[in-house]
PAFIPA-911489 format. One record per atom (N, C-alpha, C): x, y negated, z negated; residue in three letters; atom name. Coordinates in Angstrom, 2 decimals, decimal comma. Each point is the difference from the previous one (the first is absolute). Example, Ala and Ser with C-alpha at 12.3 -4.5 7.8 and 13.67 -1.06 7.14 Angstrom:
<rs>
<r X="13,19" Y="5,69" Z="-7,80" r="Ala" a="N"/>
<r X="-0,89" Y="-1,19" Z="0,00" r="Ala" a="CA"/>
<r X="0,90" Y="-1,20" Z="0,00" r="Ala" a="C"/>
<r X="-0,35" Y="-1,05" Z="0,72" r="Ser" a="N"/>
<r X="0,82" Y="-1,19" Z="-0,06" r="Ser" a="CA"/>
<r X="-0,77" Y="-1,09" Z="-0,73" r="Ser" a="C"/>
</rs>
This chain:
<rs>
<r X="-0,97" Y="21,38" Z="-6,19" r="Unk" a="N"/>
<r X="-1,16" Y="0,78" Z="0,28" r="Unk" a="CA"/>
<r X="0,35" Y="1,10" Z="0,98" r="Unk" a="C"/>
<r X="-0,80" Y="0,86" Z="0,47" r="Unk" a="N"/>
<r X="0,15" Y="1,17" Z="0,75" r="Unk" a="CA"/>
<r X="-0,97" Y="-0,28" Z="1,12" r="Unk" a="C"/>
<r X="0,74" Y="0,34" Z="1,47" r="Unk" a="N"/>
<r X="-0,80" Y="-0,61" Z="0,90" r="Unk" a="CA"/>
<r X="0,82" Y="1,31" Z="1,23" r="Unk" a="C"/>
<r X="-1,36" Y="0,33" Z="0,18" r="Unk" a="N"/>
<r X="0,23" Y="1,09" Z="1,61" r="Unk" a="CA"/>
<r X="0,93" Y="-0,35" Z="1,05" r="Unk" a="C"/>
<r X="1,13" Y="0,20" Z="0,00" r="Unk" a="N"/>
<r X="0,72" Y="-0,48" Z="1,43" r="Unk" a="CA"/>
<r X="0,97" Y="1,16" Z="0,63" r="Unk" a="C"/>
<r X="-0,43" Y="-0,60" Z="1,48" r="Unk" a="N"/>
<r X="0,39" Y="1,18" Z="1,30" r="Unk" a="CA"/>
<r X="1,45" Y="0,54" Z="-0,57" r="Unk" a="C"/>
<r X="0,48" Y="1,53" Z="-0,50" r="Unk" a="N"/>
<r X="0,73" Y="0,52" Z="-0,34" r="Unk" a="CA"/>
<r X="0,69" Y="-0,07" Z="-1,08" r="Unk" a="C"/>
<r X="-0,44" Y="-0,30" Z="-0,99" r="Unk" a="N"/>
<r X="-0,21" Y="-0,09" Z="-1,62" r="Unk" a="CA"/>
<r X="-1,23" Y="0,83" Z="-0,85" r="Unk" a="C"/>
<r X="0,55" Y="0,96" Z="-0,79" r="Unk" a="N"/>
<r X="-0,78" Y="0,58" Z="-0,44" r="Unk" a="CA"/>
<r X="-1,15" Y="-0,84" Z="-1,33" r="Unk" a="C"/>
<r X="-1,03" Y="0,22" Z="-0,35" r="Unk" a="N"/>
<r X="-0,61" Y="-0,48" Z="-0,27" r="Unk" a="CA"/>
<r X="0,18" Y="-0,89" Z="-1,45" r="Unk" a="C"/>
<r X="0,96" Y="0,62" Z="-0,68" r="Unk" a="N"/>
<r X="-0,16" Y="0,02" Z="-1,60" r="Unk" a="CA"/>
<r X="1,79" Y="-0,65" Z="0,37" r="Unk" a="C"/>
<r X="0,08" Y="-0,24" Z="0,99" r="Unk" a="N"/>
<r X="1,70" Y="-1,22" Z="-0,19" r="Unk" a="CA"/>
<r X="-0,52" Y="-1,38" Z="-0,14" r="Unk" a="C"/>
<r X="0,68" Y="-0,37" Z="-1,32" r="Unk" a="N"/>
<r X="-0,78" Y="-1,80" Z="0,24" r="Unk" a="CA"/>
<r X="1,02" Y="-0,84" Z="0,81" r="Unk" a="C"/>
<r X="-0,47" Y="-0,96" Z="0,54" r="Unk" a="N"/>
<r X="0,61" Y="-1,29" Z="0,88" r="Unk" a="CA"/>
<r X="1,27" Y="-0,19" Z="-0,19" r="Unk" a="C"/>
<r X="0,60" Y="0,21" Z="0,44" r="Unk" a="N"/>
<r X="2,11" Y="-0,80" Z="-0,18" r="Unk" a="CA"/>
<r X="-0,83" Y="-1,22" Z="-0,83" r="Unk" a="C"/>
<r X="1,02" Y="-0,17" Z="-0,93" r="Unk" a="N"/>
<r X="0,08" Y="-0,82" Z="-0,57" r="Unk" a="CA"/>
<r X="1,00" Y="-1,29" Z="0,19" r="Unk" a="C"/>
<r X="-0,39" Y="-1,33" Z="0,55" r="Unk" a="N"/>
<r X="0,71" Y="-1,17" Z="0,15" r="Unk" a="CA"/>
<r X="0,82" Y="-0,53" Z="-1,38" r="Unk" a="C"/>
<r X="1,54" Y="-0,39" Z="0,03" r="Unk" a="N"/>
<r X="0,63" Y="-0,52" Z="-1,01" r="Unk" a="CA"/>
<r X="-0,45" Y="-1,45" Z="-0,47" r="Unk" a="C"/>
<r X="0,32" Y="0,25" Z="-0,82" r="Unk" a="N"/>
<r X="-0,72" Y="-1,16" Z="-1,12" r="Unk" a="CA"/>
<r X="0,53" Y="-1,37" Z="0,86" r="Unk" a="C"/>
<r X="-1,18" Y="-0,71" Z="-0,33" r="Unk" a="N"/>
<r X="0,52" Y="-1,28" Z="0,77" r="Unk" a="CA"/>
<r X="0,59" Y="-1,08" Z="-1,22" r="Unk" a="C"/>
<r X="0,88" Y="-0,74" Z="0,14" r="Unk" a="N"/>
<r X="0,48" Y="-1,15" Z="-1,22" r="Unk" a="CA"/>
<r X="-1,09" Y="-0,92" Z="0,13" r="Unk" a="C"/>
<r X="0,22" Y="-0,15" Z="-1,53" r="Unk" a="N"/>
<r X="-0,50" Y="-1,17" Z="-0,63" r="Unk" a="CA"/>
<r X="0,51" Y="-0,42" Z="-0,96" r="Unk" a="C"/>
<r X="-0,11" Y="-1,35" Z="0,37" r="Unk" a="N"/>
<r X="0,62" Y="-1,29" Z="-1,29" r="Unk" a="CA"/>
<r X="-1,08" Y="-0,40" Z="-1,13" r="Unk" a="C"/>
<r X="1,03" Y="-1,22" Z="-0,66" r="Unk" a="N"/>
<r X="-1,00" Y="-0,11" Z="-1,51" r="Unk" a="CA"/>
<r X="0,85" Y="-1,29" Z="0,28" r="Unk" a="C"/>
<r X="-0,63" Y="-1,18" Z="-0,52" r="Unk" a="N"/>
<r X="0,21" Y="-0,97" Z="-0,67" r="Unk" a="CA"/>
<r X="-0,52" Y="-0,99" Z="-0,90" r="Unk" a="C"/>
<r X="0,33" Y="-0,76" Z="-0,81" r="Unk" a="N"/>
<r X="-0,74" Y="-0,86" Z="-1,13" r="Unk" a="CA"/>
<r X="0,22" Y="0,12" Z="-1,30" r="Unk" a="C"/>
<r X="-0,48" Y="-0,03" Z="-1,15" r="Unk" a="N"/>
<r X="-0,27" Y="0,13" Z="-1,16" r="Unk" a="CA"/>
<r X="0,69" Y="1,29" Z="-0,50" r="Unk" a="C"/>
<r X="1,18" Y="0,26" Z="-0,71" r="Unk" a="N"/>
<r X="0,58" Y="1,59" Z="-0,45" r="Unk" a="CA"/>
<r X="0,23" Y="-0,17" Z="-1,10" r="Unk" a="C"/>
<r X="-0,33" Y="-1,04" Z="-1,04" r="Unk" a="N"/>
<r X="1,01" Y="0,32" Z="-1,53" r="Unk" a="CA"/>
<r X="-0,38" Y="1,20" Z="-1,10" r="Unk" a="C"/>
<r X="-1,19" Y="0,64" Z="0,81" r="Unk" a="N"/>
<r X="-0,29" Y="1,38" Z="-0,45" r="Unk" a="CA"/>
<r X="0,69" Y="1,39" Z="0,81" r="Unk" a="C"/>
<r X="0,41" Y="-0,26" Z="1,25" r="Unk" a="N"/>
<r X="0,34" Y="0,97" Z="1,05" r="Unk" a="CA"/>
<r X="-1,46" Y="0,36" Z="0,71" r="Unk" a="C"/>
<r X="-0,97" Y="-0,68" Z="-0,01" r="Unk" a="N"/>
<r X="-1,04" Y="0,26" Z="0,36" r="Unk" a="CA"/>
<r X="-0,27" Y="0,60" Z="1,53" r="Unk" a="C"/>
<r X="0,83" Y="-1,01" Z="0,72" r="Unk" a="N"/>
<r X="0,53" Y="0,58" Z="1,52" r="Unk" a="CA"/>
<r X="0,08" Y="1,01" Z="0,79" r="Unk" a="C"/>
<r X="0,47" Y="0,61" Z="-0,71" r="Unk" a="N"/>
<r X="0,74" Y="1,49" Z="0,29" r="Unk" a="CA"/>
<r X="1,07" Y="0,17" Z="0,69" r="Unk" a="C"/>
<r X="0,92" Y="-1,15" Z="0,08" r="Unk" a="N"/>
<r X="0,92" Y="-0,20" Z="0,73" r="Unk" a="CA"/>
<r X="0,71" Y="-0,91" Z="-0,67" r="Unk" a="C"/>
<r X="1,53" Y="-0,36" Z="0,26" r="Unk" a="N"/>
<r X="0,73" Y="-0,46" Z="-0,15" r="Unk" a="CA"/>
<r X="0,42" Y="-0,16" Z="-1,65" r="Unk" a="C"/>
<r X="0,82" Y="-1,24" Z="-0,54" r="Unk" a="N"/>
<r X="0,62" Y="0,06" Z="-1,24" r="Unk" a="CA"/>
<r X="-1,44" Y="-0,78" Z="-0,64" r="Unk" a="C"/>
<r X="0,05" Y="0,34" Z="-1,20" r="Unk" a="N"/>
<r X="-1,25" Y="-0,50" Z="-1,21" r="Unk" a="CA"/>
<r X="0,45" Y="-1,64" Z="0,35" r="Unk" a="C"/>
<r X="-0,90" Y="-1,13" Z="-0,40" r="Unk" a="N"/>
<r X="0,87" Y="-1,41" Z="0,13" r="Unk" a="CA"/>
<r X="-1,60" Y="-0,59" Z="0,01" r="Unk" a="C"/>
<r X="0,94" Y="-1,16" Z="-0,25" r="Unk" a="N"/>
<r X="-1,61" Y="-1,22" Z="0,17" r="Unk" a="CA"/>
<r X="-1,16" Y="0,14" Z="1,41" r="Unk" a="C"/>
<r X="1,29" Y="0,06" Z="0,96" r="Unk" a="N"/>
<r X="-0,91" Y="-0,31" Z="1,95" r="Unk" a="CA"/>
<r X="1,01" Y="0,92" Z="0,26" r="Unk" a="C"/>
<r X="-0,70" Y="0,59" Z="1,01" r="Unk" a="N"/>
<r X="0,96" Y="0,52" Z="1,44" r="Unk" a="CA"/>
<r X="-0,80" Y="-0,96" Z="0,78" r="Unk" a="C"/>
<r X="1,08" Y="-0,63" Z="0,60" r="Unk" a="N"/>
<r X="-0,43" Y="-1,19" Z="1,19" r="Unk" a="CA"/>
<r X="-0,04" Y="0,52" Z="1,16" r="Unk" a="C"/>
<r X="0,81" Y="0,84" Z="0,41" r="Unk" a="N"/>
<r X="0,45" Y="0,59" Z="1,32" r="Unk" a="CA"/>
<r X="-0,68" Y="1,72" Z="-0,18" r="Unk" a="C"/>
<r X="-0,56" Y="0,10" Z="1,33" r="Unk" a="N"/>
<r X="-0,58" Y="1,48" Z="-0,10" r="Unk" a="CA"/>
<r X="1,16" Y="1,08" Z="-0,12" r="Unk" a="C"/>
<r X="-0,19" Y="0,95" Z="-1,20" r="Unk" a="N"/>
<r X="0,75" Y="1,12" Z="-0,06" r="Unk" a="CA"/>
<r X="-0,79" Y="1,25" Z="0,11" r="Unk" a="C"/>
<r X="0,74" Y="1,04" Z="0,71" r="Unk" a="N"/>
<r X="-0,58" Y="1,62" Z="0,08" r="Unk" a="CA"/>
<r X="-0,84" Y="0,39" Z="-1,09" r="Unk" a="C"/>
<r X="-0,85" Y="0,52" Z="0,01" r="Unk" a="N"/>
<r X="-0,85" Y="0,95" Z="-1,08" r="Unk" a="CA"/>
<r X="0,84" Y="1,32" Z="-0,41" r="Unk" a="C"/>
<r X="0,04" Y="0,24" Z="-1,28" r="Unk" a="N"/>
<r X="1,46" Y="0,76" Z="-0,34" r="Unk" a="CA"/>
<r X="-0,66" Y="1,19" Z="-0,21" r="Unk" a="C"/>
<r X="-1,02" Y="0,63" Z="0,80" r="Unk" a="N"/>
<r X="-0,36" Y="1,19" Z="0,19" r="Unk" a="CA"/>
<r X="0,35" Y="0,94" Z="1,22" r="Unk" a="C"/>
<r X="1,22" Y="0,17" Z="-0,02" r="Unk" a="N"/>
<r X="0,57" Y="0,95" Z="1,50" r="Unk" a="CA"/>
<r X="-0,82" Y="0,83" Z="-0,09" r="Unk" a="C"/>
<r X="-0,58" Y="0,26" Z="1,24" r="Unk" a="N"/>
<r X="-0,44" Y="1,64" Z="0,74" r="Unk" a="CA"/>
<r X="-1,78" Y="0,07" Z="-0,49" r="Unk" a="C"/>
<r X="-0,13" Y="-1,08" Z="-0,56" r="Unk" a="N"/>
<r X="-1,41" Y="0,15" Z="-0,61" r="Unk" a="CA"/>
<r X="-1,18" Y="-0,81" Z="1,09" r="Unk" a="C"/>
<r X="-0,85" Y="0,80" Z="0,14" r="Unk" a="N"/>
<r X="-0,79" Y="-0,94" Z="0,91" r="Unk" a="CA"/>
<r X="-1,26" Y="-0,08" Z="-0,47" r="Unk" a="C"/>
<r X="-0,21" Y="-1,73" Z="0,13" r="Unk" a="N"/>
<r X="-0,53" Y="-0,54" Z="-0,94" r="Unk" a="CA"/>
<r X="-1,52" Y="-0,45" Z="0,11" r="Unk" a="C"/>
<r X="-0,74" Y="0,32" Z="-0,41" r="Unk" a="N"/>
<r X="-1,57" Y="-0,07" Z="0,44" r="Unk" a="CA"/>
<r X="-0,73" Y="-0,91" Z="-0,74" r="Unk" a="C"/>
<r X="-0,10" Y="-0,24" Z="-1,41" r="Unk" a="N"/>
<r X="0,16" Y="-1,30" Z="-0,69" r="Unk" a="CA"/>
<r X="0,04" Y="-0,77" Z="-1,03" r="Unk" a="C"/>
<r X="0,22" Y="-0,62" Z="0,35" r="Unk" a="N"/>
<r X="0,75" Y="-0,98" Z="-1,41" r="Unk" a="CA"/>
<r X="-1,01" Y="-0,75" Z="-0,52" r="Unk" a="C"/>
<r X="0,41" Y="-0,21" Z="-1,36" r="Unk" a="N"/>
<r X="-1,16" Y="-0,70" Z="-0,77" r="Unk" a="CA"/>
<r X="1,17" Y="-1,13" Z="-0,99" r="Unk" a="C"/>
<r X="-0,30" Y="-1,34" Z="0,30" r="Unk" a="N"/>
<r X="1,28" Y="-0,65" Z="-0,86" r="Unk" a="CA"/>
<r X="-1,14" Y="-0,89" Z="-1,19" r="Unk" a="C"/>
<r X="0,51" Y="-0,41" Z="-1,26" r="Unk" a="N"/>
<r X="-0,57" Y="-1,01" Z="-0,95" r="Unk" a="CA"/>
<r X="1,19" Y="-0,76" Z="-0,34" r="Unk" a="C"/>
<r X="-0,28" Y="-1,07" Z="-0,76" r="Unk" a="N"/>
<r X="0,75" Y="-1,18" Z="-0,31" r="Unk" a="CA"/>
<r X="1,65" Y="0,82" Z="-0,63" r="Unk" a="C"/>
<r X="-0,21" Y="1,26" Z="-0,40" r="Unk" a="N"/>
<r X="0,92" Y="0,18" Z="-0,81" r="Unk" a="CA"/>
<r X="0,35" Y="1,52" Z="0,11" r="Unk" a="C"/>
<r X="-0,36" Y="0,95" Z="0,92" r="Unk" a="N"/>
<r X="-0,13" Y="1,67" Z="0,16" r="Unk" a="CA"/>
<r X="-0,35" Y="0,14" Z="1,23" r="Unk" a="C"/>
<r X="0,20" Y="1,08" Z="0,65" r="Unk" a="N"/>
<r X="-0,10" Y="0,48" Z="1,36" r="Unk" a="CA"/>
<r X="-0,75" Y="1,00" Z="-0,12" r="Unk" a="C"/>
<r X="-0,54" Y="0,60" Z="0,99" r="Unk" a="N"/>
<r X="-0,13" Y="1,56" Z="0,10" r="Unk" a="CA"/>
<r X="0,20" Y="0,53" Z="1,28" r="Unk" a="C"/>
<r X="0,14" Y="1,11" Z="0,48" r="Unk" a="N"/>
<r X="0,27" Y="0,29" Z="1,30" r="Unk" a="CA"/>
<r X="-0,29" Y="1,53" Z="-0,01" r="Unk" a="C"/>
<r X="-0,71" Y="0,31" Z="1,16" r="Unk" a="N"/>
<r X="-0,76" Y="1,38" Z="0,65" r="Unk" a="CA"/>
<r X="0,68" Y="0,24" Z="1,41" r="Unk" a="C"/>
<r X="0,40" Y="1,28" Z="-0,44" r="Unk" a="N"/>
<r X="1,16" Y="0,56" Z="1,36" r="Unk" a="CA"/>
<r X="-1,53" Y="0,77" Z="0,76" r="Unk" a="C"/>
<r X="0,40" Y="-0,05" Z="1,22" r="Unk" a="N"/>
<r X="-0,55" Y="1,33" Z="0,81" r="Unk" a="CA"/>
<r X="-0,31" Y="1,27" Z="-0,35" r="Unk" a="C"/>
<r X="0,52" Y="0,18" Z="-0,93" r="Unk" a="N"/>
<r X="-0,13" Y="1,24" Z="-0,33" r="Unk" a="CA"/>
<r X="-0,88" Y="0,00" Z="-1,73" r="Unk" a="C"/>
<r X="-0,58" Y="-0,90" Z="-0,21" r="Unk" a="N"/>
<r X="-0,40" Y="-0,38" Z="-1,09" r="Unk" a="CA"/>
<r X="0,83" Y="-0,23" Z="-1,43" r="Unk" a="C"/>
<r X="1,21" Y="-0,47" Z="-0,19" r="Unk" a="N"/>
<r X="1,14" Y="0,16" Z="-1,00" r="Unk" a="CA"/>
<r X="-0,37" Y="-1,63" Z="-0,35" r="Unk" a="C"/>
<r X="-0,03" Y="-0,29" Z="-1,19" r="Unk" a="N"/>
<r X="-0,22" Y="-1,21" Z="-0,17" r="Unk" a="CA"/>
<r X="1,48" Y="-0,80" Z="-0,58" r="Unk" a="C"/>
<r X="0,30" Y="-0,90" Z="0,26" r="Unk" a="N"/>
<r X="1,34" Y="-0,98" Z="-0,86" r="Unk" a="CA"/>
<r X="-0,43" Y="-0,82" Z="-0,76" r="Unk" a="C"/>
<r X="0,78" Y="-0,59" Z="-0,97" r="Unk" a="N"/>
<r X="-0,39" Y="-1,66" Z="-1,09" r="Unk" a="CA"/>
<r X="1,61" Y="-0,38" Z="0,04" r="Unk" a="C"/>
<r X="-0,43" Y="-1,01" Z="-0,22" r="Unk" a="N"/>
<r X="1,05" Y="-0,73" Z="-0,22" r="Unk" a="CA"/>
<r X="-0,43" Y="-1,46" Z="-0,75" r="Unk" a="C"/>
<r X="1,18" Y="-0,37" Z="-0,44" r="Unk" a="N"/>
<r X="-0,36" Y="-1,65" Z="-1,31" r="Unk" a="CA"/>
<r X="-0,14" Y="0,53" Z="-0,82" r="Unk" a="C"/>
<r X="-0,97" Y="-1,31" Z="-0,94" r="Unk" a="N"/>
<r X="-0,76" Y="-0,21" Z="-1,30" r="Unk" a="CA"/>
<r X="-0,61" Y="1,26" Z="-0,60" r="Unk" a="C"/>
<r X="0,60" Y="0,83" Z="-0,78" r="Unk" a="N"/>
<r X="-0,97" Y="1,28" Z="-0,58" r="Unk" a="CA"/>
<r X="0,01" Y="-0,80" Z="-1,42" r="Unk" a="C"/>
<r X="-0,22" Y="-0,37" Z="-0,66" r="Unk" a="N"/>
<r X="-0,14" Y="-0,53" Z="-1,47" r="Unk" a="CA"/>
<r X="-1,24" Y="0,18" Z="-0,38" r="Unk" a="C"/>
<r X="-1,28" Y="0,22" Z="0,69" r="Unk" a="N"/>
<r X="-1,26" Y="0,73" Z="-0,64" r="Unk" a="CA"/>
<r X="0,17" Y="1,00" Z="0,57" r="Unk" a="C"/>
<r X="0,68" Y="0,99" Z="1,04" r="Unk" a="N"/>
<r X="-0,11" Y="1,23" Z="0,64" r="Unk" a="CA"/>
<r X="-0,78" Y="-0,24" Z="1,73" r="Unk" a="C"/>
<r X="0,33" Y="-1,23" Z="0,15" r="Unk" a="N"/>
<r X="-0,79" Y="-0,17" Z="1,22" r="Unk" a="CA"/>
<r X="0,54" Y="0,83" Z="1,51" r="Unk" a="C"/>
<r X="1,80" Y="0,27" Z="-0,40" r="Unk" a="N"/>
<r X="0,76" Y="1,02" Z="1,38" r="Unk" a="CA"/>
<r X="-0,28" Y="1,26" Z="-0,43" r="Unk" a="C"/>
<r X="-1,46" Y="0,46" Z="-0,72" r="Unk" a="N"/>
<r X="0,03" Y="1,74" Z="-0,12" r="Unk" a="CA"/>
<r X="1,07" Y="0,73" Z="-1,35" r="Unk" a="C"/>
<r X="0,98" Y="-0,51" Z="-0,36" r="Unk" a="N"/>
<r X="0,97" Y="0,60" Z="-0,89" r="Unk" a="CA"/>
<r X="-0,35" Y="-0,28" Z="-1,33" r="Unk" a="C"/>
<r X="0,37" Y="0,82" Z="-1,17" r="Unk" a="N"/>
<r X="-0,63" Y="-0,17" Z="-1,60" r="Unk" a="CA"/>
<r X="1,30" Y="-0,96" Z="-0,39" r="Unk" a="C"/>
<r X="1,30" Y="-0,56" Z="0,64" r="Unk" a="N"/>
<r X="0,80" Y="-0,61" Z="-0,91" r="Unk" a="CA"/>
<r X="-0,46" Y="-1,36" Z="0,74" r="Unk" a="C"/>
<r X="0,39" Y="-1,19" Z="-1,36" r="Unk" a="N"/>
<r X="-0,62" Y="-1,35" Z="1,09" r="Unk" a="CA"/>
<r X="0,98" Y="-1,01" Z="0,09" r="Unk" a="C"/>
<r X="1,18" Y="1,06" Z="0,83" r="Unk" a="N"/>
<r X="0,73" Y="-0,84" Z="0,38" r="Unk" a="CA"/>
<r X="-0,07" Y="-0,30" Z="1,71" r="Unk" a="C"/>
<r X="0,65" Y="-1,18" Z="0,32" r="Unk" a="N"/>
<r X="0,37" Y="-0,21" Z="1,27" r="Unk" a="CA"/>
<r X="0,14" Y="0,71" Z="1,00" r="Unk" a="C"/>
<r X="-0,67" Y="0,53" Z="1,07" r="Unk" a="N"/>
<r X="-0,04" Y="1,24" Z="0,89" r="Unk" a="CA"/>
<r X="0,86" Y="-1,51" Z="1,26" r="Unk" a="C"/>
<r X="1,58" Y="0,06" Z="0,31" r="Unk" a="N"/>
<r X="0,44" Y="-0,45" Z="1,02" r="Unk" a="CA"/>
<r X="0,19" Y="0,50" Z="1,31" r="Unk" a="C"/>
<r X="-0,11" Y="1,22" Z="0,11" r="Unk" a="N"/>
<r X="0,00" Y="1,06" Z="1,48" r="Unk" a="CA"/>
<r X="-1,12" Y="0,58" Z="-0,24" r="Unk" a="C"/>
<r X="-0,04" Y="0,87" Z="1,70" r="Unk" a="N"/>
<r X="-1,98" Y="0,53" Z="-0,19" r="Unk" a="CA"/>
<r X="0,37" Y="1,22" Z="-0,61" r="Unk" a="C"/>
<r X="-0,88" Y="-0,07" Z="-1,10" r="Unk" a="N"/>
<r X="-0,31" Y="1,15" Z="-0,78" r="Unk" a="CA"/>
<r X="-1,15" Y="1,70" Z="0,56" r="Unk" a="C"/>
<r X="-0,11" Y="0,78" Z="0,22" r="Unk" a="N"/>
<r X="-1,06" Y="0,80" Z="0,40" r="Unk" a="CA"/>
<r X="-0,55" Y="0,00" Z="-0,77" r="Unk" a="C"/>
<r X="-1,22" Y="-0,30" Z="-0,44" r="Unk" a="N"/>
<r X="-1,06" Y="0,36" Z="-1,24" r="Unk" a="CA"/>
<r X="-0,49" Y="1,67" Z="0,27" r="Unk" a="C"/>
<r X="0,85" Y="0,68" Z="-1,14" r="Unk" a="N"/>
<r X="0,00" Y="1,21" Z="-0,03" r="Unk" a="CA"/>
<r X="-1,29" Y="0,69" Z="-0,55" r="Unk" a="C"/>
<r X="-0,48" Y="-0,90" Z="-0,54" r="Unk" a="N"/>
<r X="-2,01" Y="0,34" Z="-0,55" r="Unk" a="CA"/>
<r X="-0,86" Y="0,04" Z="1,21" r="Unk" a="C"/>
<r X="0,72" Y="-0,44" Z="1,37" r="Unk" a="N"/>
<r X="-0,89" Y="0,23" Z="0,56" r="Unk" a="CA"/>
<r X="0,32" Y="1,00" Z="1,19" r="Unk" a="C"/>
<r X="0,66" Y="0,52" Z="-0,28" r="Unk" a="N"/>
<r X="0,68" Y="0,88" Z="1,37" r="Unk" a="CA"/>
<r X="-1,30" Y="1,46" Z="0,25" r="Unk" a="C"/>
<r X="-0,54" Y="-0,15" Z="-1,49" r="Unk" a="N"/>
<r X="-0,68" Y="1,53" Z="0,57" r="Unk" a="CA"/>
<r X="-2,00" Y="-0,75" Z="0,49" r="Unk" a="C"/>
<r X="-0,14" Y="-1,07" Z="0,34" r="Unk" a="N"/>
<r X="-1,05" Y="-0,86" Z="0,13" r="Unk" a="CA"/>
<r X="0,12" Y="-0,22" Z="1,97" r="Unk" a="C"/>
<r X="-1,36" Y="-0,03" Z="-0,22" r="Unk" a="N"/>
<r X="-0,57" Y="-0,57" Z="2,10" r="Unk" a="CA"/>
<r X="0,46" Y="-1,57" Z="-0,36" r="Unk" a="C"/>
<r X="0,99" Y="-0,49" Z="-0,10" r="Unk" a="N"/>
<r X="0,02" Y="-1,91" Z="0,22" r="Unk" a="CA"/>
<r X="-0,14" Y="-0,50" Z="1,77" r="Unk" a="C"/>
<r X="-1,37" Y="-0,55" Z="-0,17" r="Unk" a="N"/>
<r X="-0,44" Y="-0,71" Z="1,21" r="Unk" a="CA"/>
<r X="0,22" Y="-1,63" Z="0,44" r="Unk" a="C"/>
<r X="0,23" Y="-0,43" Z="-1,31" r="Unk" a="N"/>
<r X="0,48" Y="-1,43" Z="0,00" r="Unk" a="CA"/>
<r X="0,78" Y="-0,11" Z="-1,10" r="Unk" a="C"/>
<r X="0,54" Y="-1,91" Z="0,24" r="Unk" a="N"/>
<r X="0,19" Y="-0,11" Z="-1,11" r="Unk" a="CA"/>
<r X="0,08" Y="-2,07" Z="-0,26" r="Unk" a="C"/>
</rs>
């Protein structure tokens, strides 16, 4: 947001803080996670394999992810076999994908 402060002109927005980490663990034989290798469990917490992205929020189901950057950019990842990660092919989305249908859209959630 944009906020008045002593010797900053008006229209500079806030320094921006680096993304803070976050882990994933549990259930992946879709890549649903967004992290680590596809597999039955991740038992042990691994990094979220979105460098530099800061992450505002995530929406997970039994079998697909979704994820909303700061800047409104949405990800999928897993199970697309009805089209549920955004993409027309219905294969396996294993890394986060950008859903490119939505880049020119206000995404407020997800």
């Amino acid at each position: 947001g944009l906020r008045r402060m002593p010797g900053r002109r008006q229209e500079d927005p806030e320094p921006r803080e680096p993304p803070a980490e976050a882990f994933v663990c549990g259930a992946n034989e879709s890549g649903q996670l967004l992290g680590g290798p596809v597999c039955d469990a991740l038992l042990s917490p691994v990094p979220l394999l979105l460098p530099g992205v800061r992450v505002a929020r995530v929406s997970l189901s039994l079998s697909h992810a979704l994820l909303l950057s700061d800047e409104g950019t949405v990800f999928s990842v897993g199970d697309n076999y009805c089209g549920q990660c955004g993409v027309h092919s219905p294969e396996q989305i294993t890394s986060p994908l950008r859903i490119e249908a939505l880049n020119t859209k206000a995404v407020a959630t997800v």
